[in-house]
ZAGULO-257824 format. One record per residue (C-alpha): residue in one letter; y, x, z. Coordinates in pm, whole numbers, padded with zeros to 5 digits, always signed. Layout:
BEGIN
aYXZ...
***
This chain:
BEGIN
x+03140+17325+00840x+02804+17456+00975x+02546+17489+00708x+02187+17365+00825x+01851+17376+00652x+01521+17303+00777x+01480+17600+00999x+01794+17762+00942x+02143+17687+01122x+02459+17915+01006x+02808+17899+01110x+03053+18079+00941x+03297+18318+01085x+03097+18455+01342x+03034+18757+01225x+03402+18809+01166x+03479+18718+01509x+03221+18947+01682x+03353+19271+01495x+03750+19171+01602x+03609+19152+01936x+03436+19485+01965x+03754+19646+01780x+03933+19481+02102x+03706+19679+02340x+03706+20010+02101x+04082+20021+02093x+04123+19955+02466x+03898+20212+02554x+04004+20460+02310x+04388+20442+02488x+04211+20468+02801x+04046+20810+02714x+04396+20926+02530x+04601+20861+02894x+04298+21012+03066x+04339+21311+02842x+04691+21340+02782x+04703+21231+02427x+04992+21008+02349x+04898+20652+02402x+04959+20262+02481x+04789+20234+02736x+05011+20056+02916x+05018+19778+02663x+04692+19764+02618x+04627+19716+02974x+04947+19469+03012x+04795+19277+02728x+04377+19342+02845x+04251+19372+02518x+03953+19500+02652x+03903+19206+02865x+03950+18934+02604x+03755+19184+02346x+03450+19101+02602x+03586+18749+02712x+03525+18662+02378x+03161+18785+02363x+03098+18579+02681x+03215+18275+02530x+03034+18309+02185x+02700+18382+02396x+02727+18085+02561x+02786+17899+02228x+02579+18017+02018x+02280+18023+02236x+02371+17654+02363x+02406+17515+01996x+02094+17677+01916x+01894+17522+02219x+02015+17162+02136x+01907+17204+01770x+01642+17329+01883x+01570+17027+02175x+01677+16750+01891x+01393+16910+01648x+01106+16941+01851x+01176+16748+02100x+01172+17061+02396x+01297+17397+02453x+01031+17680+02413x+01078+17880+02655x+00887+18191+02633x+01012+18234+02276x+01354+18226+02401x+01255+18493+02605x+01111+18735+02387x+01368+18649+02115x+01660+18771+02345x+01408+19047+02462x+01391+19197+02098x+01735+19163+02054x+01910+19324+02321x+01647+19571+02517x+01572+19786+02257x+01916+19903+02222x+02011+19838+02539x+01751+20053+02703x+01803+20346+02424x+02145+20388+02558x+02068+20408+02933x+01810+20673+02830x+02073+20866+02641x+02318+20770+02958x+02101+20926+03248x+01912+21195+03015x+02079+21336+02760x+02460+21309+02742x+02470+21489+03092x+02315+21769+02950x+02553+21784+02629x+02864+22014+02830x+03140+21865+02584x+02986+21526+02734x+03115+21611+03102x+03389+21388+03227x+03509+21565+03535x+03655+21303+03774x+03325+21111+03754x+03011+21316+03747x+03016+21443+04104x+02984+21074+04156x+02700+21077+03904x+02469+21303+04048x+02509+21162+04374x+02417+20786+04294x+02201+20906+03982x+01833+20761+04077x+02010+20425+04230x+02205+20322+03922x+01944+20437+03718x+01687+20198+03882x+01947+19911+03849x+02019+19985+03467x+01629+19944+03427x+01609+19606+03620x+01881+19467+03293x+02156+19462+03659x+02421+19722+03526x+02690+19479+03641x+02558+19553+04021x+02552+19955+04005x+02912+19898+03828x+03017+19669+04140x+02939+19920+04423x+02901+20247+04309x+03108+20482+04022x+03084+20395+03649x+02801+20585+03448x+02984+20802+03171x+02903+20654+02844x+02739+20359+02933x+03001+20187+03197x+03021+19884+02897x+02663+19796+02978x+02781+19610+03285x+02861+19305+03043x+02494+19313+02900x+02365+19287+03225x+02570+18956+03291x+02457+18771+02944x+02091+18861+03039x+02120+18749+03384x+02273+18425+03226x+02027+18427+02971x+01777+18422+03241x+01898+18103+03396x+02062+17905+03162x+01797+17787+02942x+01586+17640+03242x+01917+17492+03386x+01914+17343+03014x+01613+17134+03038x+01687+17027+03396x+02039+16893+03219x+01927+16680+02937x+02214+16767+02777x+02471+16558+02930x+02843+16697+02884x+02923+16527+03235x+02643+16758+03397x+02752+17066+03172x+03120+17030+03303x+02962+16993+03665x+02773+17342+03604x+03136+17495+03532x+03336+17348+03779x+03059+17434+04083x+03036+17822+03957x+03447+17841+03945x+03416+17660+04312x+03201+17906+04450x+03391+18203+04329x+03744+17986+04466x+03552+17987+04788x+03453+18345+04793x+03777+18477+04741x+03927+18273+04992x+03691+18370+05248x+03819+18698+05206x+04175+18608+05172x+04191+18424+05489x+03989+18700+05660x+03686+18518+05772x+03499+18785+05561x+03602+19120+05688x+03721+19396+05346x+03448+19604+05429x+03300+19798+05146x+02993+19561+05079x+03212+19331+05079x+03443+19465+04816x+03150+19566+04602x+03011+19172+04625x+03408+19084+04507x+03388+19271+04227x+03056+19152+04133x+03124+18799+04152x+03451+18884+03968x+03267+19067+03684x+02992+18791+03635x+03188+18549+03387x+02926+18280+03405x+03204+18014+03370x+03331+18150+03003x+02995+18139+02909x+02971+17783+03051x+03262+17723+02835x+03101+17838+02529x+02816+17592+02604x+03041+17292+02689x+03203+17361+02320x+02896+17390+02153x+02753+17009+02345x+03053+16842+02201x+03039+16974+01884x+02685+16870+01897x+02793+16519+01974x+02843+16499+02326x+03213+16367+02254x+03360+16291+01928x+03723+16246+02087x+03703+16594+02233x+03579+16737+01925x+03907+16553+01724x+04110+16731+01971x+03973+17087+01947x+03973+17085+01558x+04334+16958+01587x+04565+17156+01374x+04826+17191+01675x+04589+17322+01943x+04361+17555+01675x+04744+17709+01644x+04844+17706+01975x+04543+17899+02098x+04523+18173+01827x+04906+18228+01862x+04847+18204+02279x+04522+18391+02378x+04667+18766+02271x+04944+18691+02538x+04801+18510+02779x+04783+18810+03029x+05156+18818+03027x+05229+18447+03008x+05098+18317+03286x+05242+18398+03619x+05065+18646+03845x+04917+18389+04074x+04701+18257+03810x+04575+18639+03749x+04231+18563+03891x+04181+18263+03703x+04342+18352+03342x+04043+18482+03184x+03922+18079+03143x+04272+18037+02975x+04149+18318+02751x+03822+18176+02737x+03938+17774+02659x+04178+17958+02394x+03859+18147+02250x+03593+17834+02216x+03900+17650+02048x+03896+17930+01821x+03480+17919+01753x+03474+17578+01695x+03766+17580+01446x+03659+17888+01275x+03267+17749+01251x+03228+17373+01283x+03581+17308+01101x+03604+17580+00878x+03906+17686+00928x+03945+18049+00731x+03664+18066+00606x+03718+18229+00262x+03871+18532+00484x+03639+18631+00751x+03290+18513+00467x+03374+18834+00304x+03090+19096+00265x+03225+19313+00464x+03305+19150+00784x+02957+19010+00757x+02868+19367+00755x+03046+19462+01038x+02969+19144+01236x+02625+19248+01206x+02667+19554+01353x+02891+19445+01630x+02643+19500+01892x+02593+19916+01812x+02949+19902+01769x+03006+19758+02105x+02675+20041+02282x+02799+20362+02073x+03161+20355+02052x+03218+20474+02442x+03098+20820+02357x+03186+20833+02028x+03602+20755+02158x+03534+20978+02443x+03415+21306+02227x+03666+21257+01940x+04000+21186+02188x+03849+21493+02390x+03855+21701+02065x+04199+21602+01966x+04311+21690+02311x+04153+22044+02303x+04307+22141+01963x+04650+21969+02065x+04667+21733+01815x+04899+21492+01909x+05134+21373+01612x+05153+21041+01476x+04945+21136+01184x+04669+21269+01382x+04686+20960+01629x+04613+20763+01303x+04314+21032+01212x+04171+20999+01580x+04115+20584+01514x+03945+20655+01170x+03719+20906+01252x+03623+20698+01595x+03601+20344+01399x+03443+20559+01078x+03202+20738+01301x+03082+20383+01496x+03062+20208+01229x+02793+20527+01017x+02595+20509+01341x+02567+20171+01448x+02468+20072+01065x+02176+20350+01100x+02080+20250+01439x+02067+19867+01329x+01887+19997+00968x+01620+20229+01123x+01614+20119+01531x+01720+19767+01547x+01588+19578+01252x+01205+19658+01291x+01232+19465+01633x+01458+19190+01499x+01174+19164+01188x+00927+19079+01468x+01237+18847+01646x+01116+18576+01342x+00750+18561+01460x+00940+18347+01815x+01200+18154+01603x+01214+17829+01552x+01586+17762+01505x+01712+18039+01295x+02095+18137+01292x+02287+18333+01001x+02264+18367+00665x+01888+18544+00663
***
């Protein structure tokens, strides 16, 4: 159960869940590289199955949670939602880090030779000062939709999309009073307008052209509705319907959903492909609300060091893209290939991500997230 003190709310598990997920999105990008490079790799499995996807599905939905939870403890306390401590709360979170890497992304790693990755940095140079503009104005998801990845830093496109729904949710929050009805309305109008996109382009009425495209892959990439799923969990948890809550925390559909969400990819037929990330993402607030509100392994993912890791998630999740791409590079140079040194390759990339996101969050992170307190009023975790 969720542990609450005056000023302090903590859910267990969390931190657990946050480090599986960025091991998701390490793994799947690591494979990536090895193909890329000629490594032996999966690939192919790890694309059938999208563990990179559901690695950052996840993060959607326990953003939406999380931050939803905290805004109706919040609401029920004092009555209101501060907004400009929201604000700077999420601002000393994420942009320190966030902007340290699109520094290191435009300025420095394209001057590191070892760094080059060939079949994008013609690209680069090209569309340098307009992606570069975007990744400043917190919109990485936009460059990312119509013009080439930035090496490195391509997994910033996700930040972009919890800040821009960090942006609006919390003022859509007080307009809502909290109802679940008008929550559930919120979800089902942002999965209409996305229905009505797409088939405005499958019908033709909106010609393929390549603005077109790049709009289709932003409104793809912006998974606004998992985070609207996280926030519907965390309202009925919160009491906005007791017989919904009985039926996430039932033993048969906790089960069901932590057997199902790994597969779900290859489960459901390929018409649903467009829609199966809010399988995923019904699987994955199932799975928060079990693990959190109910409990449900606690013992397990409490220990030290997955609170450790869980709380260095979010270097784990900025670093790891260059740290995968140098290390598989390496391997490839020297040949080394076997099964052994497949199994070296993932400890020196996990070993090496986990050494420098604990510095960064040490020395870089936790002198903003000191000041973070000074704008808290509903504090989440165990300090």
């Amino acid at each position: 159960m969720g542990k609450e003190n005056l000023n302090r709310v903590y859910l267990p598990g969390l931190n657990a869940m946050r480090f599986m997920a960025a091991s998701f999105v390490i793994v799947a990008h690591t494979e990536m590289f090895k193909s890329i490079y000629g490594l032996p790799n999966f690939v192919e499995y790890s694309n059938l199955l999208n563990f990179g996807g559901l690695g950052v599905y996840f993060f959607f939905v326990l953003s939406g949670f999380l931050i939803t939870y905290l805004l109706l403890e919040e609401k029920e306390r004092y009555g209101k939602i501060n907004l400009k401590a929201f604000y700077v709360r999420r601002i000393l979170r994420i942009w320190p880090l966030y902007y340290l890497m699109v520094l290191l992304g435009f300025f420095v790693f394209p001057q590191i030779s070892f760094l080059e990755v060939g079949y994008l940095n013609g690209q680069f140079l090209l569309q340098k000062w307009e992606n570069f503009w975007l990744f400043m104005l917190m919109s990485p998801n936009i460059a990312f939709s119509f013009m080439e990845a930035v090496p490195h830093i391509g997994q910033l496109w996700s930040i972009g999309v919890e800040e821009q729904f960090y942006l609006l949710w919390p003022v859509f929050f007080r307009k809502l009073k909290s109802k679940l009805s008008l929550f559930i309305f919120l979800f089902i109008l942002i999965i209409s307008i996305k229905v009505m996109f797409i088939s405005l382009i499958k019908l033709n009425i909106l010609p393929e052209s390549e603005f077109v495209l790049g709009l289709k892959r932003l409104i793809a990439m912006s998974k606004f509705e998992s985070m609207m799923i996280g926030a519907i969990g965390a309202n009925i948890v919160r009491g906005g319907s007791e017989r919904l809550k009985k039926v996430m925390l039932n033993d048969w559909v906790f089960f069901s959903s932590l057997l199902f969400f790994p597969f779900v990819k290859i489960l459901l037929p390929s018409s649903l492909d467009d829609v199966y990330h809010v399988i995923g993402s019904l699987c994955f607030i199932v799975i928060i609300v079990n693990v959190s509100i109910g409990g449900r392994f606690s013992k397990l993912l409490e220990m030290r060091l997955f609170s450790f890791l869980g709380n260095i998630s979010y270097g784990l999740y900025m670093y790891h893209m260059v740290i995968s791409f140098f290390f598989v590079k390496l391997f490839s140079v020297i040949n080394a290939d076997s099964i052994v040194e497949s199994l070296l390759l993932y400890v020196l990339i996990f070993g090496v991500s986990i050494l420098i996101s604990f510095l960064s969050y040490r020395f870089f992170e936790k002198p903003f997230l000191k000041m973070k307190g000074k704008f808290t009023l509903v504090q989440s975790g165990k300090e």
